[in-house]
C-alpha positions in Angstrom: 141.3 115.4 118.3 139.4 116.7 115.5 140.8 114.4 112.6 139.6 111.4 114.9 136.4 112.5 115.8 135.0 113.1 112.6 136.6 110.1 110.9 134.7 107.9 113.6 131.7 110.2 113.3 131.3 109.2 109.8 131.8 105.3 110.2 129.3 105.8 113.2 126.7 108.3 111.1 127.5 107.9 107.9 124.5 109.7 105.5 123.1 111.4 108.6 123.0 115.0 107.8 125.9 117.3 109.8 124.9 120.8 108.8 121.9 121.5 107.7 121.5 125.2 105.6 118.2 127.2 105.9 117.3 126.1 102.4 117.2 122.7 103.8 120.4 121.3 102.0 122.8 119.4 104.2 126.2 117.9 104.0 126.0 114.4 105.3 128.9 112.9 107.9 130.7 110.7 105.5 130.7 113.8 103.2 132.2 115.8 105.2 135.2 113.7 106.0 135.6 112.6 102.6 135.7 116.3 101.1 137.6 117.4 104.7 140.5 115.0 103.4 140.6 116.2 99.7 140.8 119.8 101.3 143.7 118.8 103.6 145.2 117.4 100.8 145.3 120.3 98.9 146.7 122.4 102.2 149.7 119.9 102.4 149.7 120.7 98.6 150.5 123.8 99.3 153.1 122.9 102.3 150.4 123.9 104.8 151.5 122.0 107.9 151.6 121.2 111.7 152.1 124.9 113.3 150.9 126.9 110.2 147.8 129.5 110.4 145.1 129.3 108.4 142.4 132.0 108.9 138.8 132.0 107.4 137.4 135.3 106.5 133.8 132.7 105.5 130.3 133.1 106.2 129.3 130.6 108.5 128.0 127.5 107.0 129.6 124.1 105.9 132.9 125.6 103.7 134.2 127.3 107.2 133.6 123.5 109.1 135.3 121.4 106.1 138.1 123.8 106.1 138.5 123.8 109.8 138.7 119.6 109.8 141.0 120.1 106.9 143.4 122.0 108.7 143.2 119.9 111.9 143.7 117.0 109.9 146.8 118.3 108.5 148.2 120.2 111.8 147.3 123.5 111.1 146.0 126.2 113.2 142.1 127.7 112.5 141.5 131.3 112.9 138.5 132.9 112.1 137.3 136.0 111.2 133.6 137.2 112.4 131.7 137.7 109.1 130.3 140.7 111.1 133.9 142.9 111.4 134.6 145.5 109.8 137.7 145.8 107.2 139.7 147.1 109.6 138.8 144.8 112.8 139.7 142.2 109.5 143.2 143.7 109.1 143.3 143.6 112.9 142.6 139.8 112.9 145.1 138.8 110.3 147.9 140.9 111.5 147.7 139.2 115.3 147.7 135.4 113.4 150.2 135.8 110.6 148.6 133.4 108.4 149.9 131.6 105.7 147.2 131.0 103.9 143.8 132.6 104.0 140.3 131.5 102.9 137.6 134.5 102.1 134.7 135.4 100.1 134.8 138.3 97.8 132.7 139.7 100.6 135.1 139.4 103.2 138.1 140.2 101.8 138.3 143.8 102.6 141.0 144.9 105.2 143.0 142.1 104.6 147.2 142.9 104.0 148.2 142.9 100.4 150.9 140.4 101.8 149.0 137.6 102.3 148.2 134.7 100.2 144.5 134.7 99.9 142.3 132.2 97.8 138.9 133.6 97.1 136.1 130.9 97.9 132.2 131.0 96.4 129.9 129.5 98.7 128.0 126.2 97.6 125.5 124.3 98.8 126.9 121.2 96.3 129.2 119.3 98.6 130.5 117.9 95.5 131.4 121.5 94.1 132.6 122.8 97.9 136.4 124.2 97.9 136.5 122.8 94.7 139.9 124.7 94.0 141.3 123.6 97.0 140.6 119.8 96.7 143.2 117.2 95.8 142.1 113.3 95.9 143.9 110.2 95.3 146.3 111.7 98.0 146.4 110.4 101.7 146.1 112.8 104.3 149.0 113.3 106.6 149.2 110.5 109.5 149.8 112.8 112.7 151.1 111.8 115.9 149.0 112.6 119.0 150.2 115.7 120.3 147.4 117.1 123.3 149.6 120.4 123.2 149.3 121.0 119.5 147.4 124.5 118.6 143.7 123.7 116.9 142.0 127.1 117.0 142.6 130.8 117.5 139.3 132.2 118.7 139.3 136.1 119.0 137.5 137.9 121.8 134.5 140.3 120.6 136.3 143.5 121.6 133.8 145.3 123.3 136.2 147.4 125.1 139.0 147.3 122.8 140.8 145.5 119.8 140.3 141.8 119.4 143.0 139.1 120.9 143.5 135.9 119.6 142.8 132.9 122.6 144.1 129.5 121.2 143.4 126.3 122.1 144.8 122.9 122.2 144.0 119.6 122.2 143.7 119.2 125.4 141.2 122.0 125.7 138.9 120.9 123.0 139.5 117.3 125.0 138.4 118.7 128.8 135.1 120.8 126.8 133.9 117.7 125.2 134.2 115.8 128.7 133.3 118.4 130.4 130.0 120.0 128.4 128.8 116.0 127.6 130.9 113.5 129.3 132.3 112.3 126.5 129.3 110.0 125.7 129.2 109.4 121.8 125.7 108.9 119.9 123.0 111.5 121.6 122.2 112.7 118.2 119.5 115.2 118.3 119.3 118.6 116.4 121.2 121.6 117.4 121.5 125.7 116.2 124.8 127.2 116.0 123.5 130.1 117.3 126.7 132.2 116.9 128.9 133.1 114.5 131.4 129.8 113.1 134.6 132.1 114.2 132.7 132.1 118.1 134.5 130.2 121.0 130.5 128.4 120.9 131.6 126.5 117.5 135.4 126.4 117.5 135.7 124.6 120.8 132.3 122.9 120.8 132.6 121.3 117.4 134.5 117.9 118.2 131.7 116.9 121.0 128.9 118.1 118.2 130.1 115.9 115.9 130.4 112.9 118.3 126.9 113.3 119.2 125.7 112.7 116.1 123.7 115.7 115.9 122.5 117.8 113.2 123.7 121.2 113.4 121.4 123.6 111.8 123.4 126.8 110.5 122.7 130.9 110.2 124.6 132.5 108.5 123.1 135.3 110.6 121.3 134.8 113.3 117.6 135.8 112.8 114.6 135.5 115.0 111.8 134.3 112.8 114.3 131.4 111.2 115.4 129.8 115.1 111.9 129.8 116.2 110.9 127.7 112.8 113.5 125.2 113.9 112.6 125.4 117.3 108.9 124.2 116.4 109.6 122.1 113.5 112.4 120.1 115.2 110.7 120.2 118.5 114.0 121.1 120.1 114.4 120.7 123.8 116.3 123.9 124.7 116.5 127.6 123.4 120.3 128.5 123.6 121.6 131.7 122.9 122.7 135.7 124.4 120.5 138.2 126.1 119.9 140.0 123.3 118.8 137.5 120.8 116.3 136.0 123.5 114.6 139.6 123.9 114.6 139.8 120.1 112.5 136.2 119.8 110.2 137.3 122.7 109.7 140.9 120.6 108.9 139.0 117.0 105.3 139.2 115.7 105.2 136.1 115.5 106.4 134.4 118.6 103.1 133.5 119.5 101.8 131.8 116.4 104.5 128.9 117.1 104.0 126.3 119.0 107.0 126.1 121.8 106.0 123.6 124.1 108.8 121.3 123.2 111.5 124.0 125.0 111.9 122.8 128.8 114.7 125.3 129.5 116.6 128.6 128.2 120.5 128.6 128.3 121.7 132.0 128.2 125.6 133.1 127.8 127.6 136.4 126.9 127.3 137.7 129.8 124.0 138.6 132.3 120.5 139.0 131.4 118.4 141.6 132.6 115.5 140.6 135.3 113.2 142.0 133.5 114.1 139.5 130.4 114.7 136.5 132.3 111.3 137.2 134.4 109.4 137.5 130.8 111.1 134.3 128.9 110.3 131.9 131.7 106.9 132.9 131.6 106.1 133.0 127.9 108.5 130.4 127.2 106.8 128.4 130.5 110.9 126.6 131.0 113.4 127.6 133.2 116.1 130.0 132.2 119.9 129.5 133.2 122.3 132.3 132.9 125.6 130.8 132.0 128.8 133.0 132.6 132.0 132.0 130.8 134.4 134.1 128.4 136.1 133.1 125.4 139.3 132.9 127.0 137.5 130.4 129.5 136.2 127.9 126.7 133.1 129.3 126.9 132.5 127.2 130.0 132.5 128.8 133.7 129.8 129.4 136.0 126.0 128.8 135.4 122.6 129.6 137.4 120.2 126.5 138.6 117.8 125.6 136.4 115.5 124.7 139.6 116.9 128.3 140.8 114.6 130.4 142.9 114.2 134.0 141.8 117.2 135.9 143.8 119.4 133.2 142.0 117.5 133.4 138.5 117.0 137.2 138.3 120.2 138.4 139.8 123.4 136.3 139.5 125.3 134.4 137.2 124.9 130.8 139.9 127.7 128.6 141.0 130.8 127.1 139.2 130.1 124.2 137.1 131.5 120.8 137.8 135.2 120.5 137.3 135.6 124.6 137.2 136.7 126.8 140.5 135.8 130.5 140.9 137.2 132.8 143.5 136.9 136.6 143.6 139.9 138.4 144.6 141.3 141.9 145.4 144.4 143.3 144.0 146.8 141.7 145.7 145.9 138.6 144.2 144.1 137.2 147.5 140.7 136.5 148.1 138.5 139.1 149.3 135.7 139.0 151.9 132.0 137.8 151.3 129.9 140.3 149.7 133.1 142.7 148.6 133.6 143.3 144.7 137.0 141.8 143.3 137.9 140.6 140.1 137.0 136.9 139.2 139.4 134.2 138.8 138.6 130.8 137.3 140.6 127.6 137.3 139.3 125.0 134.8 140.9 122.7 132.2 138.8 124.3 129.3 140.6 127.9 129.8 142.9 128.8 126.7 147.0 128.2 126.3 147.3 131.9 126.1 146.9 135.1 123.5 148.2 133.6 120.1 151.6 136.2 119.5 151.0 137.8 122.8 153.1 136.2 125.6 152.9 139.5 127.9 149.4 139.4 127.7 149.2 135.8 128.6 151.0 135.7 131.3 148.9 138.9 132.7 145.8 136.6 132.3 146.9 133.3 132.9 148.4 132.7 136.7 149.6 129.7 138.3 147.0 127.7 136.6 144.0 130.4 137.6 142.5 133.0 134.5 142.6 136.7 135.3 138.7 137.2 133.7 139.2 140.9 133.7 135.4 141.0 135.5 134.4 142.5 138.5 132.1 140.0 140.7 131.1 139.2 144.5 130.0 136.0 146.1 126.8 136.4 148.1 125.3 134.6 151.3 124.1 131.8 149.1 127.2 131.2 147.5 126.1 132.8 144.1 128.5 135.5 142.0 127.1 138.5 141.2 128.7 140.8 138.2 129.7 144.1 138.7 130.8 144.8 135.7 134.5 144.6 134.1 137.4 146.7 135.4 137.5 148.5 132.2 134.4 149.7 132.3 134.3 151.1 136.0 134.3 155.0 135.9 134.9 157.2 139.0 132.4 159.9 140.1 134.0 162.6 142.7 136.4 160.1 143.7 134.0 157.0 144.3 134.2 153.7 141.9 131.1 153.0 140.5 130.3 149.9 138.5 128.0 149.7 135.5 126.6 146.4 136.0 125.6 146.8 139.3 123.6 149.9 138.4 122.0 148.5 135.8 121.0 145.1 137.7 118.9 147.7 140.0 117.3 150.3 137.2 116.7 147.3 134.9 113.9 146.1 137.0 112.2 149.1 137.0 108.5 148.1 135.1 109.2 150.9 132.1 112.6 149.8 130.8 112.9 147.2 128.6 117.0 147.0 128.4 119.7 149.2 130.0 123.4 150.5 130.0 125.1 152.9 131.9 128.2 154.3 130.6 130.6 157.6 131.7 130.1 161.2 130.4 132.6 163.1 130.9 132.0 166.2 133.7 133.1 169.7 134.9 133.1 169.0 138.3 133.0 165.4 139.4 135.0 164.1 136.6 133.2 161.8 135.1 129.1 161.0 136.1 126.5 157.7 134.8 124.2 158.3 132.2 121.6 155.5 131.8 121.0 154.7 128.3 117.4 153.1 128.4 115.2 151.2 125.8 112.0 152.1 127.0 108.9 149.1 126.8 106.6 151.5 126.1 108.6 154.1 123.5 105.7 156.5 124.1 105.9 156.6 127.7 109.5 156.3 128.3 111.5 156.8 132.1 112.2 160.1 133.0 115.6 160.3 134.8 113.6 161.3 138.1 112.0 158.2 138.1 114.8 156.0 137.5 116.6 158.0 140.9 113.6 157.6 142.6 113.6 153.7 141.8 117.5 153.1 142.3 117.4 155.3 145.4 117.1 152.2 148.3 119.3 150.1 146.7 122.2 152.5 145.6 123.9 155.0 147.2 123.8 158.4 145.7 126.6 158.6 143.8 125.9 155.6 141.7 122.8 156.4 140.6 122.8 158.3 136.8 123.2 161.7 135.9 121.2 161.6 132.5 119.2 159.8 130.8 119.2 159.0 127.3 116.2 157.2 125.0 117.1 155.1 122.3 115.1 152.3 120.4 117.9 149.6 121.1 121.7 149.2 122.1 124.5 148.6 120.2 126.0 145.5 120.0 129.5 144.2 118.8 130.3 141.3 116.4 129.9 139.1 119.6 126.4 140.3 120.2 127.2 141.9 123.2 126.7 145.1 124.6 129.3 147.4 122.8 129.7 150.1 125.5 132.8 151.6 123.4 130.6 152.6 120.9 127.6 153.9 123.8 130.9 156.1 125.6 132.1 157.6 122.7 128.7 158.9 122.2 128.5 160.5 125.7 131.8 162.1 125.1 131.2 163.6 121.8 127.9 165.0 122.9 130.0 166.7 125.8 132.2 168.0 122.7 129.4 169.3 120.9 128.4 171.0 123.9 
């Protein structure tokens, strides 16, 4: 699909700029399929073929997207490497893919086996200089047959709660996304952020219906406040897109209200749920609707989403309905569906959900059943019809016998008017096994929640044993290379201050 789209991109957009750096250099359409064809030249060069790995250990920017179309145009399989992970989540990475050829910077490098083939790359801004080592013209790229099964991308989930898999996708994934997230219309055009990472499900899957539109994607290599809300005013863009975190980070820069932001008429939030308390404050200084958007990586990044004419219980305190074309059921253990209002786990059925965990058939066929994805998150539909999140079923700890779910207690303390964000995570204890410290980022750091207020504010919404043990005052929370919540790191804390004693 890939190889196609960006051919016809470039006879439809020719000069138009793709990507766009934040120095303001771009890489027009036809460039990038011309240089994308002397790259894939060079791959079948150096026998890179149809079921092959190539992984990119690359900063996000235009060398990782010409070396992804290279690969697609010559049947190999993309995985990428977050330019945030560490050496050894790198050495994690490459040893789950097996590559036979990787791409990294000097930078990213570390962690990667001595075994592997690995071409060093200096990022350029010079189209004509880009992956100059690996591009071979006057050669024809290889004429593929349509094949809607054949592998495209290995995106790897952002291990908050453990190491990193591999989720691939076909063509027929990247197919159903396009017609799923635009209809498959060609020639919107338009300006767009990557706001994640290259490597994220967000780009990988996302690219071929990018690229049809016409638009101009706009690349960080990291993601930084101050730079999205200069595009955001200077390109007038309709829409703020992004994760919880990175919208409370644009709300908290020194700036935000020196820029003029009228041209935003609604906030699309993924990676999971956004605190009331956030969502309450964007809509009103942003003055646009904000829609939570729940999906996963193994999902395609698309799932379930809340109304962007949603009324406050919907807005504030679920993750909405399934899109169009998706089906969402919670269920119990047995694998049936449970009653309204109880906590299961949720199961989506939708064409955009991944072939399986690349080298990890076991795995797969734990997640993937009968057509329906195992999501791993806990969830209940309410009287309206709306999911609420409880949390995952990893991260549930058990006080003196009684299951209690992060998420849910955090849905309640988070609206209390002192805490800006919140996470509750396990300490280990004596007597009850394990109990729920709250882990709070006060808004005012000078006047911050005592624990007997948070009790006292939880206390008519949760029952006793669900409301925290402890609290604990920090300036922010952790977050993984996904920029999500990493409670792994937040719980090993708690336990090795139980150590210490």
């Amino acid at each position: 699909m890939l190889p196609r789209t960006i051919t016809e991109a470039a006879r439809r957009f020719g000069d138009r700029a793709a990507l766009r750096s934040p120095s303001g250099a771009s890489i027009s359409y036809s460039d990038l399929d011309r240089v994308s064809d002397e790259v894939a030249a060079g791959l079948a060069a150096r026998s890179l073929g149809e079921g092959d790995v190539l992984l990119l250990s690359l900063p996000s920017g235009p060398e990782y997207a010409v070396a992804y179309l290279a690969a697609a145009k010559v049947g190999a399989v993309t995985a990428g490497a977050n330019p945030r992970l560490r050496a050894r989540e790198r050495g994690l990475v490459a040893a789950t893919v097996d590559p036979t050829l990787v791409l990294a910077t000097e930078a990213l490098a570390g962690g990667l086996p001595d075994d592997l083939t690995v071409e060093l790359v200096t990022p350029t801004e010079d189209p004509d200089r880009m992956l100059a080592a690996l591009r071979v013209t006057g050669r024809g790229v290889p004429d593929l047959a349509e094949d809607p099964a054949r592998p495209v991308c290995i995106c790897f989930t952002s291990g908050s709660t453990g190491d990193p898999r591999g989720a691939w996708f076909s063509n027929r994934q990247l197919a159903a996304i396009a017609e799923m997230d635009t209809g498959g219309a060609w020639g919107s055009g338009g300006q767009l952020v990557a706001g994640t990472a290259f490597p994220h499900v967000g780009v990988m899957t996302k690219l071929p219906w990018q690229l049809a539109s016409g638009a101009t994607i706009h690349v960080m290599d990291r993601w930084d406040a101050g730079q999205l809300l200069g595009l955001l005013e200077r390109h007038r863009l309709p829409a703020v897109n992004g994760v919880a975190a990175q919208i409370a980070l644009l709300l908290r820069h020194p700036d935000f209200d020196d820029h003029d932001l009228t041209s935003i008429r609604a906030i699309v939030v993924g990676g999971g749920p956004s605190p009331p308390a956030l969502v309450h404050e964007a809509r009103r200084r942003f003055n646009a609707p904000y829609s939570i958007r729940y999906s996963s990586t193994e999902s395609g990044g698309i799932g379930l989403g809340t109304s962007l004419e949603a009324d406050d219980e919907e807005a504030l305190h679920t993750v909405g309905r399934p899109r169009a074309g998706v089906e969402a059921e919670v269920r119990g253990g047995d694998g049936r569906p449970v009653e309204l209002g109880e906590v299961g786990e949720m199961w989506l059925r939708t064409p955009s959900a991944m072939s399986g965990y690349w080298g990890d058939p076991a795995g797969s066929a734990t997640a993937l059943v009968d057509g329906w994805l195992r999501t791993g998150d806990l969830a209940l539909v309410d009287r309206a019809g709306c999911h609420r999140l409880a949390g995952r079923a990893s991260e549930m700890f058990i006080r003196g016998g009684y299951n209690v779910y992060p998420l849910e207690v955090e849905a309640v303390l988070g609206t209390h008017p002192g805490i800006d964000q919140v996470a509750v995570v396990p300490r280990p204890d004596d007597v009850l096994g394990e109990v729920g410290v709250a882990v709070v980022v006060p808004s005012d750091p000078d006047r911050p929640p005592t624990l007997d207020q948070l009790v006292t504010h939880g206390r008519n919404d949760l029952s006793s044993y669900k409301l925290p043990a402890a609290v604990r005052i920090v300036d922010s929370l952790p977050l993984n290379a996904g920029d999500k919540l990493d409670r792994r790191e937040l719980a090993a804390h708690e336990v090795a201050r139980q150590v210490d004693g």
